[in-house]
N, C-alpha and C positions, 0 to 999 in steps of 0.2 A: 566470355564477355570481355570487350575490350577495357583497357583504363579509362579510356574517355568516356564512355558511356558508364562507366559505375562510378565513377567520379560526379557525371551529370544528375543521376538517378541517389546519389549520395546527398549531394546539395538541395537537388528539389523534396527531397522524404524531409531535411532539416529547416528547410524553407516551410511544409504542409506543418510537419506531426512538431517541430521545434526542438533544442537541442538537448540531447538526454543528460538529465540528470541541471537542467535548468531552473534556476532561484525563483523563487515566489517571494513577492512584495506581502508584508502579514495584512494579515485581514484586518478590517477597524475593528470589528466584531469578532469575537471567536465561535466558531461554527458551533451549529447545535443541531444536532438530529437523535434521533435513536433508531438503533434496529432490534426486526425481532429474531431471538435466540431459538434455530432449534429448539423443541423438547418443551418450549415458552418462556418467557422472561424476556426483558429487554435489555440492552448495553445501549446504555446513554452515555456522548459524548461528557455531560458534565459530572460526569460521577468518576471523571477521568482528571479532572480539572490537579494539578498539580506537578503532574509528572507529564515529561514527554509520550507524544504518542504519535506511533509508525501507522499510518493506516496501509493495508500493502492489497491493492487491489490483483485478482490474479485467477487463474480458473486449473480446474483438473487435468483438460490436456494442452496446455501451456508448459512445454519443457523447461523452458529456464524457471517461471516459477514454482516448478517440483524440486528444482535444485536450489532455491531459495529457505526453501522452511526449513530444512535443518538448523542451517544457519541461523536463520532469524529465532527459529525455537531454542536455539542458544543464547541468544540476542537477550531474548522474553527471562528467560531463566536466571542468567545471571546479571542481569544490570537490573537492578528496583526501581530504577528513575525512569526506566522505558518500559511503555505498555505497547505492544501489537496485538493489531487486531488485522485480520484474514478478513478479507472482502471479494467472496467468493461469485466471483461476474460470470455466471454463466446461467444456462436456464435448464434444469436437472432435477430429477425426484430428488427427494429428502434422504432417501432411502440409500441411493447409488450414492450421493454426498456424505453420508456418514459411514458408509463402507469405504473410501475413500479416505477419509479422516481418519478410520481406523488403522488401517494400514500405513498412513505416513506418518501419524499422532504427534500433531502439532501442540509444543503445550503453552501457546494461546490460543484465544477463542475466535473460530475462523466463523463467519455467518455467512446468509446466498444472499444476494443482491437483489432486485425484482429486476433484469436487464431492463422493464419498461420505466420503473422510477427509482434509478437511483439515488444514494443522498445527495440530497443538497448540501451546500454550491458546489462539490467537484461537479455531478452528472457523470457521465458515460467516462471511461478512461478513453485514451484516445489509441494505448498499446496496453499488454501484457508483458511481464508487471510493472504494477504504476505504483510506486511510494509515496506517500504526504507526509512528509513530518509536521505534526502542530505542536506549537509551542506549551508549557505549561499552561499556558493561561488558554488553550486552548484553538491558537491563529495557524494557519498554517504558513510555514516558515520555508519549506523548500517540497521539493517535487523531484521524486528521482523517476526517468521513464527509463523500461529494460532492467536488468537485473540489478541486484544492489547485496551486500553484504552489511553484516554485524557491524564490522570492525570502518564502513564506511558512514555508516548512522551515528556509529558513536564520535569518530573523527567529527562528522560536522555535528552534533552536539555541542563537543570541546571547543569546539570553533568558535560557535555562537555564541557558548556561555561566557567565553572570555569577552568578545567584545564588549 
């Protein structure tokens, strides 16, 4: 493929899908949904209320984000101030989703999504994988599209907390 054309095809994908890793204006409201947990129970956004929280939208055979959870199960493990939660955007038995989770063993709590409703106000991601970060109080404060690392969450944390 020529320069020019992937140069063209470059600008119009950042003109459609917008630029990765692009800020969000916080919400007035801090978002409230809940889903429901494999196995049953539900994770509600407000029981989250405090601490930052990575929502990381992403599916099974999405490479980059299988090369994300490690990371981010790092992320989850050693920082107390971040909660992730796995938002599993695909349409799959319960059954192949938790053999799946077996085997990469993310230790946070990843759930499926219904692809026909998902939560509100993000809806649909528009790539794989989609990050939200909400702020304590629960707004969402940025949006990273395409991969993202630990050590980039926490960066814009520090960021934010200082101003």
């Amino acid at each position: 493929m020529n320069k020019k054309l992937l140069t063209a095809l470059l600008a119009l994908s950042l003109i459609v899908f917008g630029a990765p890793g692009a800020a969000e204006e916080p919400a007035a409201e801090p978002v409230s949904f809940e889903l429901t947990q494999l196995g049953g129970g539900t994770l509600a956004m407000e029981d989250l209320r405090g601490q930052w929280v990575l929502l990381n939208y992403w599916a099974t055979w999405c490479a980059p984000c299988r090369k994300e959870i490690p990371d981010l199960s790092e992320l989850h493990a050693r920082a107390p101030h971040v909660f992730v939660v796995g938002l599993a955007y695909e349409d799959t038995e319960p059954a192949e989703f938790l053999a799946f989770l077996e085997e990469f063993n993310p230790s946070y709590p990843n759930l499926l999504v219904d692809v026909f409703d998902p939560p509100q106000p993000f809806g649909a991601p528009r790539a794989l994988p989609t990050s939200i970060v909400l702020d304590p109080e629960g707004r969402p404060v940025k949006t990273f599209v395409g991969p993202v690392t630990g050590a980039e969450i926490e960066a814009f944390i520090d960021t934010w907390d200082a101003d």
